[in-house]
MDTraj code that builds the backbone (N, CA, C; nanometers):
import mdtraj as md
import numpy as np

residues = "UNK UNK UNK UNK UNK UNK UNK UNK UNK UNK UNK UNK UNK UNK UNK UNK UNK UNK UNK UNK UNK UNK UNK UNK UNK UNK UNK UNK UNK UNK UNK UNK UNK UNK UNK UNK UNK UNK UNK UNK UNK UNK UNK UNK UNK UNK UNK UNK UNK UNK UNK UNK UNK UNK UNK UNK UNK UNK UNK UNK UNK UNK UNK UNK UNK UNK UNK UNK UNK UNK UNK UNK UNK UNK UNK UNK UNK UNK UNK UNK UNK UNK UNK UNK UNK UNK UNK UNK UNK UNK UNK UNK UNK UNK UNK UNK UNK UNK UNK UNK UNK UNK UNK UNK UNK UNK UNK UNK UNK UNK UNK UNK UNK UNK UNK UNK UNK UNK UNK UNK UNK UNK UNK UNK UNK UNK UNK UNK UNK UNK UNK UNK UNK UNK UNK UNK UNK UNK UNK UNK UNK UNK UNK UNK UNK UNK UNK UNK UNK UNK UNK UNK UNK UNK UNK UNK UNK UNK UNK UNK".split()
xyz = np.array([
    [9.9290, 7.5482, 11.2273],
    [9.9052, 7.6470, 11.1229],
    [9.7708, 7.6147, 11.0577],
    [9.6752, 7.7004, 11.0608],
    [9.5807, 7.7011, 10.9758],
    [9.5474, 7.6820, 10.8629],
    [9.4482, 7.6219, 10.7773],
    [9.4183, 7.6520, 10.6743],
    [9.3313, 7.7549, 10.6079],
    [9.3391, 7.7964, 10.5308],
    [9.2792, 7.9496, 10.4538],
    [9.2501, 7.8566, 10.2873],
    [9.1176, 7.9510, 10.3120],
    [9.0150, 7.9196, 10.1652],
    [9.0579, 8.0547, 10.0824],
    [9.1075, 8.0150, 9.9406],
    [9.1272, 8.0859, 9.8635],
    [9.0588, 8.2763, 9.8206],
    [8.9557, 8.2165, 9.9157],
    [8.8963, 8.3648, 9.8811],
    [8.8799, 8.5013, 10.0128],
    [9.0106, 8.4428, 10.0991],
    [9.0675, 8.4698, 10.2383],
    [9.1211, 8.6034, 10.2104],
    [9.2185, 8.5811, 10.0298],
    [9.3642, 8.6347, 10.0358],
    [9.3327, 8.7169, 9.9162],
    [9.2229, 8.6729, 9.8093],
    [9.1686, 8.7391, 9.7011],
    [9.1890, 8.8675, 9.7048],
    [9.3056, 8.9808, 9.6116],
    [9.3483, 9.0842, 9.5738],
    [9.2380, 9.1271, 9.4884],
    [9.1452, 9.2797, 9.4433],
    [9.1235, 9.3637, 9.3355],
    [9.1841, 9.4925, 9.3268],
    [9.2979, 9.4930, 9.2721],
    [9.3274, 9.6568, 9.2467],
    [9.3209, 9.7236, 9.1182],
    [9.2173, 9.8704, 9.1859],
    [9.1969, 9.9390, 9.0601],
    [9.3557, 10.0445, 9.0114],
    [9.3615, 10.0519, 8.9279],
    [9.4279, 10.1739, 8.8713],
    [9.3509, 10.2771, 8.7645],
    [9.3976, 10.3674, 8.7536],
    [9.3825, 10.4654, 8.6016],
    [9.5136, 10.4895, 8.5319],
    [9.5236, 10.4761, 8.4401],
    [9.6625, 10.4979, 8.3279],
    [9.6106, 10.5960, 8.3031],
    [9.7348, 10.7016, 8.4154],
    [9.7658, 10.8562, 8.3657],
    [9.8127, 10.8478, 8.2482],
    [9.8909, 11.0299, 8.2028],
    [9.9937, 11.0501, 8.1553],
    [10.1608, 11.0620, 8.1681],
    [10.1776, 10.9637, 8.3263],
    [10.3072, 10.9448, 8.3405],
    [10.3035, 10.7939, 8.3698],
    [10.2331, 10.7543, 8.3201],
    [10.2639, 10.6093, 8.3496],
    [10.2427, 10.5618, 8.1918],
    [10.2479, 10.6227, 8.0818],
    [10.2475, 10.5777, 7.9523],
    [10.3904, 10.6504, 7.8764],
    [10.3776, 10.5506, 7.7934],
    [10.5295, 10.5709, 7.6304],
    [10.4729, 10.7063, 7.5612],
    [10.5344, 10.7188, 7.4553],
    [10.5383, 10.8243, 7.3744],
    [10.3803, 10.7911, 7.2807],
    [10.3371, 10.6950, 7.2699],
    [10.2171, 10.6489, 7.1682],
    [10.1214, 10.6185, 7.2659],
    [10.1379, 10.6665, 7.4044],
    [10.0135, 10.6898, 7.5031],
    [9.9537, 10.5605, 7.5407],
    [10.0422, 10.4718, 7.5381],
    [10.0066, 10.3217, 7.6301],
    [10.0863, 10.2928, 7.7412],
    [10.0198, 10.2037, 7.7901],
    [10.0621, 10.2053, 7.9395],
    [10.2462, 10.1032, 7.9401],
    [10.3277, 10.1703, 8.0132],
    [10.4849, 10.1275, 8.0475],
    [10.4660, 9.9858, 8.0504],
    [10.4842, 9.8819, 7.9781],
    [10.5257, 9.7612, 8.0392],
    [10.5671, 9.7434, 8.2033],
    [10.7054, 9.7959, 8.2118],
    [10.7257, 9.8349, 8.3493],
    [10.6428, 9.8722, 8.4606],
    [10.5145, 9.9427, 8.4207],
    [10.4159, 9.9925, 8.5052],
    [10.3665, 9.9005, 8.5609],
    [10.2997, 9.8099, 8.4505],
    [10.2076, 9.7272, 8.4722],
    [10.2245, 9.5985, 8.5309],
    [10.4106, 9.5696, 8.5121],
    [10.4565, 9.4764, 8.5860],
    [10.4774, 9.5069, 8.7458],
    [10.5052, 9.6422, 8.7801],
    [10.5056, 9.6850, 8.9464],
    [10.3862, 9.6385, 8.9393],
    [10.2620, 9.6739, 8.8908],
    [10.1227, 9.6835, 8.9642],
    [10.1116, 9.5306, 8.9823],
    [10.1342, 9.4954, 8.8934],
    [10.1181, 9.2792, 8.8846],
    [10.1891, 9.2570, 9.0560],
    [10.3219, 9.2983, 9.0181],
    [10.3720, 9.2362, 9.1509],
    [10.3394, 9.3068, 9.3194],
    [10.2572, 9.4166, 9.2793],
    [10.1999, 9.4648, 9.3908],
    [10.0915, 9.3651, 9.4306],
    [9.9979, 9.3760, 9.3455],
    [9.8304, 9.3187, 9.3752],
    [9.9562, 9.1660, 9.3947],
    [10.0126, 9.1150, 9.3585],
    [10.0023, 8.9711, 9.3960],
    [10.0449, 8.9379, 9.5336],
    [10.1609, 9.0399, 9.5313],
    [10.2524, 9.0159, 9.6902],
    [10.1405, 9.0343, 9.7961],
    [10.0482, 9.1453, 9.7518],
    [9.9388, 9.1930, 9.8625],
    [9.8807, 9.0229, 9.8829],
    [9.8234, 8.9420, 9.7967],
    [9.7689, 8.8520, 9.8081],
    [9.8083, 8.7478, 9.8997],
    [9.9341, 8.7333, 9.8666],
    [10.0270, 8.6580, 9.9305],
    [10.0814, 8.6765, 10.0399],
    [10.0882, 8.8169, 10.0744],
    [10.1262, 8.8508, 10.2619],
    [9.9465, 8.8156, 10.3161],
    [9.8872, 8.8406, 10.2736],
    [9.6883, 8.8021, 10.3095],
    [9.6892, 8.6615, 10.3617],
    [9.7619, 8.5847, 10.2453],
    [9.7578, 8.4330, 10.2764],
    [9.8349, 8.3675, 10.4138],
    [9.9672, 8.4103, 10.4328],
    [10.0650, 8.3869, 10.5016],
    [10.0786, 8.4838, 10.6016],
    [10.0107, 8.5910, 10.6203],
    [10.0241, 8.6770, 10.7408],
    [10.1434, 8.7111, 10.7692],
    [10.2676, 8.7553, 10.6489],
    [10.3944, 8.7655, 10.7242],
    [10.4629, 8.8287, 10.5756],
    [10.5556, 8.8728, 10.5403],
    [10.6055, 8.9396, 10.4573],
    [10.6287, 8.8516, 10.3610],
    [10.6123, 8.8862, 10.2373],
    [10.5833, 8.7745, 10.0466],
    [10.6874, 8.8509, 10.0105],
    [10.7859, 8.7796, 9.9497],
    [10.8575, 8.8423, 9.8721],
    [10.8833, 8.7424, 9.7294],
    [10.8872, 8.8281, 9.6131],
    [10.8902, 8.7705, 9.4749],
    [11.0056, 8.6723, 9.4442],
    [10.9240, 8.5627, 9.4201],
    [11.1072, 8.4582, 9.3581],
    [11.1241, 8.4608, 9.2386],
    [10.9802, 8.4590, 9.1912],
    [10.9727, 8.4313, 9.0447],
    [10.8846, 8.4835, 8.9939],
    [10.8781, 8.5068, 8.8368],
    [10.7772, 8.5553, 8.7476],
    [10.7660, 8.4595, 8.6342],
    [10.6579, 8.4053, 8.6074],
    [10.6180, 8.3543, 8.4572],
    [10.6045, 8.4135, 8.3819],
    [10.6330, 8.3627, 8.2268],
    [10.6293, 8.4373, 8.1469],
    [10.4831, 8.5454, 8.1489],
    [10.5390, 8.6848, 8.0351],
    [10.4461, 8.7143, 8.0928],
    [10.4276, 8.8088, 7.9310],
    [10.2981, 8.7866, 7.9069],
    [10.3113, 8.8926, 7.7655],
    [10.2042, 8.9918, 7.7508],
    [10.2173, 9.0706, 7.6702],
    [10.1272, 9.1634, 7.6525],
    [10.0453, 9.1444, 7.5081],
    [9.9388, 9.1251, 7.5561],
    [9.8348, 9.0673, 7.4401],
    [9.7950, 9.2113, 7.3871],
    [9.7121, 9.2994, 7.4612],
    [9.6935, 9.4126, 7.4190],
    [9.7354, 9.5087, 7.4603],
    [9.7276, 9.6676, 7.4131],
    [9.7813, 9.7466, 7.4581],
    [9.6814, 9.8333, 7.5347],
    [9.7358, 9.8933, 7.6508],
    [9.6567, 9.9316, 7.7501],
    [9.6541, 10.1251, 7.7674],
    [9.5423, 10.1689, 7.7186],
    [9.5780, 10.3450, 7.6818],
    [9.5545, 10.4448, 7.8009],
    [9.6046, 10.5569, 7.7542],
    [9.6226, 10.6536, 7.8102],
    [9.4268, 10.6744, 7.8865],
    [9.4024, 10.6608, 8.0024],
    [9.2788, 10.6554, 8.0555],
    [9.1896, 10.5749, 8.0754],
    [9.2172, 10.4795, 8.0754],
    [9.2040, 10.3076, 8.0738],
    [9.1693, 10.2788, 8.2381],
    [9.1094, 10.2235, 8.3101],
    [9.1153, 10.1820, 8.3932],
    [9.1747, 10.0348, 8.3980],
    [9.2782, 9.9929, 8.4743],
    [9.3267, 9.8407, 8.5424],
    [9.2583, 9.7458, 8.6339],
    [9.2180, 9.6569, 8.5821],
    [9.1874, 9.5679, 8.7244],
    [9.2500, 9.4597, 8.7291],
    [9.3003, 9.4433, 8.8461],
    [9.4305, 9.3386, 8.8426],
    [9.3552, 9.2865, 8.9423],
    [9.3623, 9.1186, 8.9231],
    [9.2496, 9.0195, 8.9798],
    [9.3629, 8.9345, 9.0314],
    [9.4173, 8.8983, 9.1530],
    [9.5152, 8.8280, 9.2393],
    [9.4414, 8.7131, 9.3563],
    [9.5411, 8.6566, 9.3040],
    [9.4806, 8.5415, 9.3975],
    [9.5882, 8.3744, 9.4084],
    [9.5748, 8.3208, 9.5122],
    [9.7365, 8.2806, 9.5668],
    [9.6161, 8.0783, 9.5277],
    [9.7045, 8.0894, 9.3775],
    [9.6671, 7.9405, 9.3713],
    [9.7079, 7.7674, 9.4488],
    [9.8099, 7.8030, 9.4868],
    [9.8332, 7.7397, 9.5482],
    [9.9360, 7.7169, 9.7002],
    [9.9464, 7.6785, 9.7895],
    [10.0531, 7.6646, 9.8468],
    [10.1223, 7.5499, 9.8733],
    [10.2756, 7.5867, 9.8682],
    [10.3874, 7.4889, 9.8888],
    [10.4474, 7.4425, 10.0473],
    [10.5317, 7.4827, 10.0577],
    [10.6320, 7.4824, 10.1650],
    [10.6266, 7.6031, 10.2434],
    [10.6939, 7.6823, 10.1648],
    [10.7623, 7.8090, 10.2247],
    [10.7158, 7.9145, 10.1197],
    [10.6866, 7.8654, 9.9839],
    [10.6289, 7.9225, 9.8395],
    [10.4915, 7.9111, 9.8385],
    [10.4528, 7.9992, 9.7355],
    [10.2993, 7.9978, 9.7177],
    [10.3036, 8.0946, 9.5666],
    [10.2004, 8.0230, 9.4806],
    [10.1781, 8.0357, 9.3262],
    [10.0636, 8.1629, 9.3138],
    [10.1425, 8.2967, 9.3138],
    [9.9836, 8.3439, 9.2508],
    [9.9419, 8.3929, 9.1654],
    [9.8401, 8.4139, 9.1349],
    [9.7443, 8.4149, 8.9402],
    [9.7436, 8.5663, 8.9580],
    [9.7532, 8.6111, 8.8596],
    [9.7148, 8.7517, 8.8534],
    [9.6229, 8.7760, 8.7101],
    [9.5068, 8.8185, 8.6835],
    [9.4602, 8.8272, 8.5909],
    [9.4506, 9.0208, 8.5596],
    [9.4963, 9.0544, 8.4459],
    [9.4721, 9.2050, 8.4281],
    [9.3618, 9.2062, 8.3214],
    [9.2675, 9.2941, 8.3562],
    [9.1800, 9.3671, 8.2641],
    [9.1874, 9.5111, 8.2646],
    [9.1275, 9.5605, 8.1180],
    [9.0981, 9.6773, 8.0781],
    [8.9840, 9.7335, 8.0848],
    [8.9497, 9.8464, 8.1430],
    [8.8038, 9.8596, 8.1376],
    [8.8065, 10.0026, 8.0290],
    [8.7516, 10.0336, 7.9531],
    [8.7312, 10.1754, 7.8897],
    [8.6583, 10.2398, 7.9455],
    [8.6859, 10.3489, 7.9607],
    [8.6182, 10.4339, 8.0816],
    [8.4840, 10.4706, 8.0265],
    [8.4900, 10.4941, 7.8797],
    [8.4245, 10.5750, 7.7815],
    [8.3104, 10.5128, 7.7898],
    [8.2750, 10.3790, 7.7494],
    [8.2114, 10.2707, 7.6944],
    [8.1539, 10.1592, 7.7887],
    [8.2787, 10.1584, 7.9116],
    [8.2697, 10.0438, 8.0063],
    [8.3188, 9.9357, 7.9593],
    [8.3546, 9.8764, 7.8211],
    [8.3859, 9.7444, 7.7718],
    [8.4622, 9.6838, 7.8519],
    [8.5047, 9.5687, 7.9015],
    [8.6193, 9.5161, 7.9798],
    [8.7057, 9.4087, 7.9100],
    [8.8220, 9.4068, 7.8827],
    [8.8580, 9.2834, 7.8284],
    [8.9817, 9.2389, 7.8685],
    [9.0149, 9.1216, 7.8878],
    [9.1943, 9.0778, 7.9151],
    [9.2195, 9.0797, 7.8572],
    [9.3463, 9.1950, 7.9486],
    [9.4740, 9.1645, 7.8825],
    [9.6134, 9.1016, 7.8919],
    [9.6308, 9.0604, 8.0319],
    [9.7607, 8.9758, 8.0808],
    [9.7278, 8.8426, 8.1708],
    [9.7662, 8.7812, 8.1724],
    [9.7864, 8.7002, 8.2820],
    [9.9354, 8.6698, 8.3200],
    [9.9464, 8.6368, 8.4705],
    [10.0769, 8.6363, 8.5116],
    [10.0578, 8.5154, 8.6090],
    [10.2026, 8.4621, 8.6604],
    [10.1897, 8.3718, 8.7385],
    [10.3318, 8.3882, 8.7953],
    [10.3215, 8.4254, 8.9483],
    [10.4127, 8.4568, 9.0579],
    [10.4727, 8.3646, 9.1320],
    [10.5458, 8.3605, 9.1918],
    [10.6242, 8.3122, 9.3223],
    [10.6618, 8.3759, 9.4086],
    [10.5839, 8.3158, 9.5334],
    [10.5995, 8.3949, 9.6726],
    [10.6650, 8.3243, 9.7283],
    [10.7573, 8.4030, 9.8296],
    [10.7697, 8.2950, 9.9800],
    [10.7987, 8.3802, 10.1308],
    [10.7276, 8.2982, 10.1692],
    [10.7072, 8.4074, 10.3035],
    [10.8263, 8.3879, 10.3668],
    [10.8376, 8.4832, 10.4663],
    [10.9794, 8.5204, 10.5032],
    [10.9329, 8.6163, 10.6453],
    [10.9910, 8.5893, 10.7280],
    [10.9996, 8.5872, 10.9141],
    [11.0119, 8.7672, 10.9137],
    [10.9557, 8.8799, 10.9204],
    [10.9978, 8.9923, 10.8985],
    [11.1545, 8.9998, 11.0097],
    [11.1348, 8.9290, 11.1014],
    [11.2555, 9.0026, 11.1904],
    [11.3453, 8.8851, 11.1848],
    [11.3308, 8.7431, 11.1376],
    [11.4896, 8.6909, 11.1506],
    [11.5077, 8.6596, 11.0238],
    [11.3750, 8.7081, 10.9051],
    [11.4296, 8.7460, 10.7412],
    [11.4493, 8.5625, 10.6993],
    [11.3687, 8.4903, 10.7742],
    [11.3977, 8.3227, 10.6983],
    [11.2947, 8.2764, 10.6499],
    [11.2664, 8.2112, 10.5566],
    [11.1366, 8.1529, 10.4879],
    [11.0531, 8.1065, 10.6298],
    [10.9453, 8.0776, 10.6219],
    [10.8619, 8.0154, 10.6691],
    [10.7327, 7.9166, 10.5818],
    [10.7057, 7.8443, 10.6589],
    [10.5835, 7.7949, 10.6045],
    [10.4924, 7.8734, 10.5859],
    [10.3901, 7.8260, 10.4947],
    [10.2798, 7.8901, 10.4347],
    [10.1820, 7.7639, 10.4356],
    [10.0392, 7.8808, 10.5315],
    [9.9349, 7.7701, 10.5338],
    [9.8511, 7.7174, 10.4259],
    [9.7791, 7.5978, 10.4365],
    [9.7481, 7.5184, 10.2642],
    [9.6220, 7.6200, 10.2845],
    [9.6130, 7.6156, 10.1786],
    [9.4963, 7.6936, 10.0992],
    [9.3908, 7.5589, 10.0472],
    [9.2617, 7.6431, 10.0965],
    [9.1542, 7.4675, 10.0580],
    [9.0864, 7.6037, 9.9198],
    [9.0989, 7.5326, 9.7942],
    [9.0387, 7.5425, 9.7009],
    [8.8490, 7.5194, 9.7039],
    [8.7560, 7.6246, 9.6646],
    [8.6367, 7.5406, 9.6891],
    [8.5345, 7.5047, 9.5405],
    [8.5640, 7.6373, 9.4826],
    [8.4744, 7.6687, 9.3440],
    [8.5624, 7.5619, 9.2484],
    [8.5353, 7.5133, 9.1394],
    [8.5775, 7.4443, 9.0212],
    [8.6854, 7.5338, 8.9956],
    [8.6450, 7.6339, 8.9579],
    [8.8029, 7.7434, 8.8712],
    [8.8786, 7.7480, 9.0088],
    [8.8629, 7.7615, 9.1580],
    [8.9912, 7.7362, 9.2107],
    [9.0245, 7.6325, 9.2131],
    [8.9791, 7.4773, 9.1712],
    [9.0574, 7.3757, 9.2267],
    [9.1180, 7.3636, 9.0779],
    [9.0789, 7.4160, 8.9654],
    [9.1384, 7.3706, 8.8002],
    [9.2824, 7.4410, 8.8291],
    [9.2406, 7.6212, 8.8991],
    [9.4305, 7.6905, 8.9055],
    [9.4663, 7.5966, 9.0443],
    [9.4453, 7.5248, 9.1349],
    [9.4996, 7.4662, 9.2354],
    [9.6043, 7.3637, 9.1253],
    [9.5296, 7.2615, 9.0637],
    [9.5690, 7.1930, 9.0047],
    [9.6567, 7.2081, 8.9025],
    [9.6420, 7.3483, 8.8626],
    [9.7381, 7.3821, 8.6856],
    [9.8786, 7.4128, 8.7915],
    [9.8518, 7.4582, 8.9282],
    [9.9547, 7.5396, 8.9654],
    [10.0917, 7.4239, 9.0529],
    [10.0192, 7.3231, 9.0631],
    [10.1298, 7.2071, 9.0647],
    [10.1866, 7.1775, 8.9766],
    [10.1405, 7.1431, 8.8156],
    [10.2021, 7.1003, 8.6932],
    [10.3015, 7.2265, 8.6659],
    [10.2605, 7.3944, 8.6772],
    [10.3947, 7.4820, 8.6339],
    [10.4911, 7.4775, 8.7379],
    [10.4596, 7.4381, 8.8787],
    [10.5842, 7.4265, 8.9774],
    [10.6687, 7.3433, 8.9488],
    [10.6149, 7.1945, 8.8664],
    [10.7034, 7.0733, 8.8461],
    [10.7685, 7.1403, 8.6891],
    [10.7355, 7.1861, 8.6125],
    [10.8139, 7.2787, 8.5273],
    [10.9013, 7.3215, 8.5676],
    [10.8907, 7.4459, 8.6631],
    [10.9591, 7.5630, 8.6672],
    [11.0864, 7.4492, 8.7931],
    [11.0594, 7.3796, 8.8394],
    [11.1532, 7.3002, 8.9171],
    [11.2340, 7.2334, 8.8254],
    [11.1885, 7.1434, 8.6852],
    [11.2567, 7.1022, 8.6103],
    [11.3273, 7.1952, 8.5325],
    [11.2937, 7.3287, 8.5312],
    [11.3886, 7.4025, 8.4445],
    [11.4995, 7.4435, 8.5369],
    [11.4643, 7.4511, 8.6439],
    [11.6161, 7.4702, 8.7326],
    [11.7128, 7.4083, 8.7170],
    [11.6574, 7.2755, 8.7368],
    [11.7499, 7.1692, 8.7788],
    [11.8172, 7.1177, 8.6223],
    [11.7673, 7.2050, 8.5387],
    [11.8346, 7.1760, 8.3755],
    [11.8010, 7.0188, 8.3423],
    [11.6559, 7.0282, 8.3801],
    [11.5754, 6.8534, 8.3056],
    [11.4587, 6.9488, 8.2262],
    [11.4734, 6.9331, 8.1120],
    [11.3052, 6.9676, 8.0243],
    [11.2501, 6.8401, 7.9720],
    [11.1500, 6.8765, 8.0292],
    [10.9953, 6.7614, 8.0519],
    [10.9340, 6.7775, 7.9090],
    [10.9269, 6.6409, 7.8747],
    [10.8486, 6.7084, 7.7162],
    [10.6873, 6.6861, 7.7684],
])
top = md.Topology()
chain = top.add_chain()
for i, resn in enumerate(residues, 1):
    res = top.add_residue(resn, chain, resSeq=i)
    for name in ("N", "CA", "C"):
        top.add_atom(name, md.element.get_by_symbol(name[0]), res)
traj = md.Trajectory(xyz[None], top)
């Protein structure tokens, strides 16, 4: 199995926030924006592993700002690390104003993939990913410390 450089698997998807993808006060569905998260990431993650990603997990995930009616999305994906059969990926969302151009974040998310055999449906391995730039080896590195988290919260041990 090969190795793949982080910028192999690198997701950008644009959106526009219609008027059916927003609430009554003309911001964008929570719900929306979480499909689009787990779209751009899974995309990232079948890129990496060449074989079907399916979601295990989601990190917390909040909404800093609110995202309006005509807004453009850019959801910035990218598979920080790989495990076993799992693989960690970053999703960064920005806002762009269409009006103005301003861009600013507003979410970050952090996924769990694991590839999976399309026809006998069983995990598989996932090839290591070589980190090259500083900011990929800092999320290479952050993305081991939330796995040993999110492993200790399973197993009902919290790490102070």
């Amino acid at each position: 199995m090969t190795s793949k450089k982080v910028k192999v698997s690198q997701v950008e998807m644009i959106e526009l926030v219609l008027p059916n993808d927003t609430n009554i006060l003309g911001n964008l569905l929570g719900g929306r924006l979480m499909h689009w998260i787990d779209i751009s990431a899974a995309l990232a993650a079948a890129r990496h592993c060449n074989t079907v990603a399916v979601t295990a997990a989601v990190d917390n995930l909040n909404f800093h700002k609110p995202i309006h009616l005509g807004n453009i999305v850019r959801l910035k994906a990218s598979v920080n690390r790989a495990f076993n059969t799992s693989m960690e990926v970053g999703v960064r969302v920005e806002i762009e104003d269409i009006t103005t151009g301003e861009v600013t974040h507003s979410n970050s998310a952090y996924l769990t993939f694991v590839s999976v055999d399309f026809v006998t449906k069983k995990t598989m391995k996932v090839p290591e990913i070589i980190p090259e730039t500083d900011d990929e080896k800092r999320r290479f590195d952050q993305a081991l410390k939330r796995r040993q988290q999110r492993l200790s919260e399973t197993h009902g041990i919290i790490q102070s």
